[in-house]
N, C-alpha and C positions, 0 to 999 in steps of 0.2 A: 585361521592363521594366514590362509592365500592372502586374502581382503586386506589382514592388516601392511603384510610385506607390500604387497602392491600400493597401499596406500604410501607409506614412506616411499615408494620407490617415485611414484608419480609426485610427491610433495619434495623429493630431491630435483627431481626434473624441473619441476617451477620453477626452482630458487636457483637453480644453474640458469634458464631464461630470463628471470627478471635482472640477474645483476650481468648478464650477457646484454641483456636491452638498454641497460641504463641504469641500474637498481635505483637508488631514490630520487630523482628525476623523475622514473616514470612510475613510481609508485603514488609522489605528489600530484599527477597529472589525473592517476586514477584516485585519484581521494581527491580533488578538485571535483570531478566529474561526476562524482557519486555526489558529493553536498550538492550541486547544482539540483541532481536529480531528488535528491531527497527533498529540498526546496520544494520544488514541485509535486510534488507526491504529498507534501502536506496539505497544501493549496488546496491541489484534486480532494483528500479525505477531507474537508472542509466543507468543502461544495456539496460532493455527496454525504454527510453527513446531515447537512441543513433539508436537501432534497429530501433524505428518505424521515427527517422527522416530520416536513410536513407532508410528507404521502402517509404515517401514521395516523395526523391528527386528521386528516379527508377521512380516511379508512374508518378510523373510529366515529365519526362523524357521521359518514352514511350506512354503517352497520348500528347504529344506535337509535337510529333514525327520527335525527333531527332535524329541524325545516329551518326555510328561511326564517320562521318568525320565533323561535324557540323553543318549540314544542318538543317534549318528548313524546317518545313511543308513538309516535299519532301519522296514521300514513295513508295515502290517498284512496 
């Protein structure tokens, strides 16, 4: 019961600052700045995405152990 009162209490608090700061001016500026960010964060999940599948197919590759010439199972 604490948790939840404090919770509305600190979500009353916000909303008294944001429309103190500007309300939707500065709401737009922070959703400007989140797409930017999220932008980029696709980007990044992209990159690392490609990265770790071909760190899979290496992985898989030298635990199955295969050679330059195609051989399976066959190891020095």
């Amino acid at each position: 019961m604490f948790r939840f009162l404090f919770g509305v209490f600190v979500g009353i608090i916000l909303a008294f600052l944001l429309i103190y700061c500007g309300g939707g001016k500065t709401v737009k500026k922070v959703g400007e700045g989140l797409t930017e960010t999220g932008k980029r964060m696709e980007m990044l999940e992209g990159e690392i995405s490609k990265e770790k599948d071909d760190l899979w197919k290496g992985m898989k590759k030298k635990f199955s152990g295969e050679e330059k010439d195609g051989r399976k199972g066959v190891s020095n």
